[in-house]
C-alpha atoms as one frame of an Amber mdcrd trajectory, in Angstrom:
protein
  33.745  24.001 -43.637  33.303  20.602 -41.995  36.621  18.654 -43.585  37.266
  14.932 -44.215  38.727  14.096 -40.906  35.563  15.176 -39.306  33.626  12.410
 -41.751  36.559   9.596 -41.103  35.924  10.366 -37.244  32.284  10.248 -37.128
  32.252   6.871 -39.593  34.816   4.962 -37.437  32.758   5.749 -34.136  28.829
   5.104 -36.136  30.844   1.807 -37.785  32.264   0.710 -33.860  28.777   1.067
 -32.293  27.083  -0.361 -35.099  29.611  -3.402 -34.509  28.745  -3.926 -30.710
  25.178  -3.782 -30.950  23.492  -6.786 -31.085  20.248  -5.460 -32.596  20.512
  -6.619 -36.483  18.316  -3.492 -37.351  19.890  -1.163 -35.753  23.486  -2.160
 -36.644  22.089  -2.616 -40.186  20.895   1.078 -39.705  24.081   2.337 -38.543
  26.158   0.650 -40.929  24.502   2.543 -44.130  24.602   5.867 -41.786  29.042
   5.180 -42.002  28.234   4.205 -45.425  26.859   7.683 -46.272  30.070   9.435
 -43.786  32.187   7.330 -46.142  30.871   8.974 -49.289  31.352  12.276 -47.787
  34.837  11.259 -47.886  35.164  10.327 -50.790  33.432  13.118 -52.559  35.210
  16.077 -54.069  35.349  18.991 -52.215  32.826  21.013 -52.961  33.903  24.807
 -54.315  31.917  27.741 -51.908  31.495  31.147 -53.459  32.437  33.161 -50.272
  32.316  36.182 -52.333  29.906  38.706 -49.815  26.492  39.407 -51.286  26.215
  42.934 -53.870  24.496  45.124 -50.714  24.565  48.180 -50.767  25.037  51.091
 -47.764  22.075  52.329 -46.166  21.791  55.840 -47.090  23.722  58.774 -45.197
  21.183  60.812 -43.344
């Protein structure tokens, strides 16, 4: 599971390029892109059933 210093990371390097381009579209681009890292931040963790799947043996021959 991909935690929230992976998200901080990638919106502090997507804010810093967004910041030295000089392209308004792009950096307006990139900006909601650190926006939407940001949230991932900020949202609870989500809870994962990692319970395995009901399978059942293949058949002794």
């Amino acid at each position: 599971m991909i935690g929230k210093p992976y998200f901080v990371r990638q919106a502090a390097i997507v804010f810093g390029i967004a910041k030295a381009t000089k392209d308004p579209k792009i950096s307006a681009a990139l900006m909601d892109k650190a926006a939407d890292l940001k949230s991932k931040v900020d949202e609870p963790a989500a809870t994962l059933d990692i319970t395995p799947p009901d399978i059942e043996p293949p058949p002794a021959t």
